[in-house]
C-alpha positions in Angstrom: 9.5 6.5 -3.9 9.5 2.6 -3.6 10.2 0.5 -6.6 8.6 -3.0 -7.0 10.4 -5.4 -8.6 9.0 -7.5 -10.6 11.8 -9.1 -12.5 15.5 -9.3 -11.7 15.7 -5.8 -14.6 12.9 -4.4 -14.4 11.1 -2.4 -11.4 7.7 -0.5 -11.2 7.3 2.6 -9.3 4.9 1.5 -6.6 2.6 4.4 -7.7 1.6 3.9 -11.2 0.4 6.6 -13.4 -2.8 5.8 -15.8 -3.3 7.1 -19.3 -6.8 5.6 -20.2 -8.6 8.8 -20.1 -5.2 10.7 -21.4 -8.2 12.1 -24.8 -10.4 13.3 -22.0 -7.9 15.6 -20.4 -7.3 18.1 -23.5 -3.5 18.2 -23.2 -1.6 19.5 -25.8 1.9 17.6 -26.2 3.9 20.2 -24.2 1.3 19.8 -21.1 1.8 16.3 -21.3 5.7 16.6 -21.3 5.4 18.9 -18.2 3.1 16.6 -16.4 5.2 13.4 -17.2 7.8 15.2 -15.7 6.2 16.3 -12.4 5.2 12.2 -11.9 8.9 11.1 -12.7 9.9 14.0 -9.9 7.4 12.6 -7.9 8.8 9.0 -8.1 5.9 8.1 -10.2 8.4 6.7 -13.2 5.4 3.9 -14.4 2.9 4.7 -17.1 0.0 2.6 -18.3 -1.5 2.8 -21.6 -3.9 0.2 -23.6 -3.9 -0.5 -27.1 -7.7 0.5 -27.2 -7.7 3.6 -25.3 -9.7 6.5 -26.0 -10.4 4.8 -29.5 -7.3 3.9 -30.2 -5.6 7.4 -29.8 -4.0 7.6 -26.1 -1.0 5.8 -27.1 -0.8 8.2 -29.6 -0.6 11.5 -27.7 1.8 10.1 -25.3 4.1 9.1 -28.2 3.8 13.2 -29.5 5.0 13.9 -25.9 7.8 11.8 -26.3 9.0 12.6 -29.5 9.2 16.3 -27.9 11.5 14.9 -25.5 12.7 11.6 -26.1 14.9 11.7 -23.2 12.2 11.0 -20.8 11.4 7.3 -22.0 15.2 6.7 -20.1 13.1 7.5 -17.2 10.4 6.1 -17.1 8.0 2.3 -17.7 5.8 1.9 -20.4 3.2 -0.5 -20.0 0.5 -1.1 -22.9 -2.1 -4.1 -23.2 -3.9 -5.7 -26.2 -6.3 -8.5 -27.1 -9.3 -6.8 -27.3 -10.6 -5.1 -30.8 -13.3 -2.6 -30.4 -16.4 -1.4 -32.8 -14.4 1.8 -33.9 -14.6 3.9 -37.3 -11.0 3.3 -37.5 -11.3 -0.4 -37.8 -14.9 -0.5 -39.7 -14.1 -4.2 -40.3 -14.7 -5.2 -36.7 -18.5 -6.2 -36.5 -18.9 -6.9 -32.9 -16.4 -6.0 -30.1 -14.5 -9.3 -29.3 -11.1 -10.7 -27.8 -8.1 -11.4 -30.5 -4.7 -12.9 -28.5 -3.3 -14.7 -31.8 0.3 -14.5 -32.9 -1.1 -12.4 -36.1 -3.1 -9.8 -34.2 -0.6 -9.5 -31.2 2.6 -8.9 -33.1 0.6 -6.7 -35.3 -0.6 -4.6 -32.4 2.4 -5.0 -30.5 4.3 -3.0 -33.7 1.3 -0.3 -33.8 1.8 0.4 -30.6 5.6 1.2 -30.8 4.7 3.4 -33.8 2.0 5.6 -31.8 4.3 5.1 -28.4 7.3 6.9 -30.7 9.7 4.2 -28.7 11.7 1.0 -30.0 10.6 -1.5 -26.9 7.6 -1.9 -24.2 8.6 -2.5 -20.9 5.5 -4.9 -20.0 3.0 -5.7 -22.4 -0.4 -7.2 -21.1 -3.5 -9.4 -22.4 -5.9 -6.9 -21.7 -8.7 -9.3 -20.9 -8.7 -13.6 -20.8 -9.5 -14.9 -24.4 -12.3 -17.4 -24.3 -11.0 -18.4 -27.9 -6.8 -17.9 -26.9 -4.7 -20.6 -28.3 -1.8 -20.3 -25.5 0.8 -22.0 -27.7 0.2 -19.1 -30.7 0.0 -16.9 -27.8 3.3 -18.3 -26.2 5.4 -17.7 -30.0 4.0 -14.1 -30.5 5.4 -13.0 -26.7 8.8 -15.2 -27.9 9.4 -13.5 -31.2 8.7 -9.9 -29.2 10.9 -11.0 -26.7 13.9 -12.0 -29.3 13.4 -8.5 -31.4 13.8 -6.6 -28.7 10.0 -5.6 -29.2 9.1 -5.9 -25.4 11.3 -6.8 -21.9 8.4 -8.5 -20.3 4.5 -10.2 -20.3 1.8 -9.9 -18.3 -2.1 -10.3 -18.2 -5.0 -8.2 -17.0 -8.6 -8.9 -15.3 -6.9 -13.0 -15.4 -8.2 -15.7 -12.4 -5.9 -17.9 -11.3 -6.6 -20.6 -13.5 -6.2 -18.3 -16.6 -3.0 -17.0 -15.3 -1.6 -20.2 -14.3 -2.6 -21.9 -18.1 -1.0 -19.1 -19.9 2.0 -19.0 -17.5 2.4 -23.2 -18.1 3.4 -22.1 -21.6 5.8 -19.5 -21.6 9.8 -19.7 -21.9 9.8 -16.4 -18.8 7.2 -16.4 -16.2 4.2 -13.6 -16.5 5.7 -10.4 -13.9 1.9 -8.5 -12.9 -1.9 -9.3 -13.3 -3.6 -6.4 -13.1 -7.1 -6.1 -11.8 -9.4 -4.6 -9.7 -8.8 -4.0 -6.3 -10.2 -1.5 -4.1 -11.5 -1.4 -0.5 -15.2 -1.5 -2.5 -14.5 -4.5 -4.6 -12.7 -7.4 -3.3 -13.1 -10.0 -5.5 -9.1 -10.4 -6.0 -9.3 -11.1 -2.4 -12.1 -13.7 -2.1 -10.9 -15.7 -6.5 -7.8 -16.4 -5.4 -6.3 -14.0 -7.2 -4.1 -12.2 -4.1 -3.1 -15.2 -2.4 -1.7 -16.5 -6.3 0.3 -12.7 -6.1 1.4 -14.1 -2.8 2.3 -17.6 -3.9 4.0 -16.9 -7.0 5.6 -13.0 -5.4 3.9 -11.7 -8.5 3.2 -7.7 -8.0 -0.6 -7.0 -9.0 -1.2 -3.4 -10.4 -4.6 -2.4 -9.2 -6.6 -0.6 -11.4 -9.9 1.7 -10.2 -8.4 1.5 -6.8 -10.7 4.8 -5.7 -13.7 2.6 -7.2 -14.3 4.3 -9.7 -14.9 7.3 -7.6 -18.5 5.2 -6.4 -16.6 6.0 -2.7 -17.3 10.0 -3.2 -20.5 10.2 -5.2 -22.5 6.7 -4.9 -25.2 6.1 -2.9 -25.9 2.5 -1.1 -25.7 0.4 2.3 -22.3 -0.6 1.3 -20.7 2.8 0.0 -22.1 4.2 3.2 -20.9 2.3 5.6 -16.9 2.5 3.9 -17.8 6.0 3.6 -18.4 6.4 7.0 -15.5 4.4 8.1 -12.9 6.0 6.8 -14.1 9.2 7.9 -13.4 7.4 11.4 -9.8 6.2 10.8 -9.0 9.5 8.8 -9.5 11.1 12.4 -7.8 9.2 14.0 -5.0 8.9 11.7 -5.2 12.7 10.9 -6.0 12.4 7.4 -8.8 14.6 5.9 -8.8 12.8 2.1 -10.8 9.7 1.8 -9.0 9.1 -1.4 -5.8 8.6 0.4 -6.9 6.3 2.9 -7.8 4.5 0.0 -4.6 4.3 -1.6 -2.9 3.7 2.0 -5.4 0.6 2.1 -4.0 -0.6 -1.0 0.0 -0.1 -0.2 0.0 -1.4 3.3 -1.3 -4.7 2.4 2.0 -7.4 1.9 1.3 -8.7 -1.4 3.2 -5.1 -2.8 0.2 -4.0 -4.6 0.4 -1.0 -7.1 -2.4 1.0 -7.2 -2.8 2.6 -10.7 -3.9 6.7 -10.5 -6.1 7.4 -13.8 -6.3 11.4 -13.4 -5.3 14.1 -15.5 -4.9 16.5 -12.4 -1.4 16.6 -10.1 -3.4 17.3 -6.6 -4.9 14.0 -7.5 -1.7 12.0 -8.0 0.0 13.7 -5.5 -2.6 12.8 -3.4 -1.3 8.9 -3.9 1.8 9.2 -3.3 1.1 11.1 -0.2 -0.8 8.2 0.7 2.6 6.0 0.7 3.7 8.1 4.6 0.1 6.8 6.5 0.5 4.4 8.5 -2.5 2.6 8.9 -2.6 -0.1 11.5 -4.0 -3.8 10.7 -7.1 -3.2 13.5 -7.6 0.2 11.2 -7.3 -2.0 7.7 -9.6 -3.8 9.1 -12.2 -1.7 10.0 -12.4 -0.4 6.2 -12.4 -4.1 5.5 -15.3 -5.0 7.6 -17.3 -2.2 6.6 -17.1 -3.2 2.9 -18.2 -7.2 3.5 -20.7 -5.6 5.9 -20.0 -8.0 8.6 -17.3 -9.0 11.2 -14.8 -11.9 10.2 -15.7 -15.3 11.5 
């Protein structure tokens, strides 16, 4: 599979494998060992997790997988995010859900999550969300002092605009490597912020998260969903493919700014399903057909 790279030692698989629903899927540790293995033979070798999900447990199981087999993390990308504290019976003295990117909470979380990961470093840690409240210089010393321990290789940021990306980045002694948002052929607001052409500018790597739109594509009704629907069952003829879903991934990986769409299912048909989706070769007319059909209008 292709690697991305995103810093001169560390590269992504360009098909990323998310955890967030990881509690959902009712795995035990051993079927989570055998399906981290079928990614990583695959090519799928990048695995995003979040402080927060499934109530603060999905970092958890994955770290019982590893510490079955500790010789996967060799392998493999870990990618976790913080920043955002939820109303959760496990942390009764959070009142209202709200956004926490201080040195205090972040190195705090950062060493929770190496405890529940079972693993000694974090390839890429992200802000999960932009901070209303951040102070970027406390935010700047908490990614240092990870840095210097060994903690974590690289920073990111998540669901960031430009201008929140480039304030944080003016700060920090190593450049942010991904912003990851969402970016699918139903919602194209990275396209239309900014937020692509900064990817572009700065040859920053976005990881796309709900790139099938959150399944909307297969089981939504509306003027919009029905006319994308209706176009890719148009290019899939004619390029031969019968899986909307791939087409959607394909839209994703053949556009130049080296996005990596992130595949949040439990079920291997699924993710193989992406990866497939890395041997269409859609042409730019066929892009943007799909394109069209979600703005609902030709381009000027």
């Amino acid at each position: 599979m292709e690697k991305v790279k995103l810093a001169h030692d560390l590269s992504f698989s360009r098909i990323i494998h998310g955890l967030w629903r990881l509690a959902e899927w009712n795995m035990n540790p051993q079927e989570i060992v055998a399906m981290t293995e079928q990614c990583i033979e695959l090519g799928i070798t990048t695995f995003d997790h979040a402080d927060i999900y499934g109530d603060y447990t999905c970092e958890s199981l994955f770290g019982e997988a590893l510490k079955l087999k500790p010789s996967l993390r060799e392998s493999i990308q870990i990618v976790t995010k913080c920043g955002i504290k939820l109303r959760s019976s496990k942390y009764p003295e959070h009142e209202v859900k709200h956004y926490d990117t201080s040195k205090e909470h972040i190195i705090k979380s950062v060493n929770q999550s190496l405890k529940n990961l079972q693993t000694d470093y974090i390839d890429v840690l992200l802000i999960h969300r932009p901070d209303p409240f951040m102070d970027p210089e406390e935010t700047a010393e908490a990614f240092s002092q990870l840095k210097r321990e060994g903690k974590v290789r690289h920073f990111g940021v998540s669901n960031f605009t430009p201008s929140q990306f480039n304030m944080l980045n003016s700060y920090l002694e190593e450049p942010l490597v991904t912003n990851q948002v969402e970016i699918s052929a139903v919602h194209l607001d990275a396209f239309h912020d900014g937020t692509i052409d900064q990817c572009l500018e700065k040859r920053i790597p976005p990881m796309a998260w709900s790139p099938l739109a959150g399944g909307r594509i297969f089981t939504s009704e509306g003027e919009k969903i029905e006319r994308v629907r209706h176009v890719l069952e148009e290019v899939g003829k004619e390029l031969g493919v019968r899986s909307p879903d791939q087409l959607l991934y394909a839209w994703l990986l053949i556009h130049p700014a080296r996005i990596m769409p992130i595949v949040g299912s439990g079920k291997m048909e699924r993710i193989k399903h992406a990866v497939k989706a890395m041997e269409i070769q859609m042409t730019r007319q066929q892009w943007f057909k799909i394109w069209i059909a979600s703005i609902g209008q030709d381009v000027a």
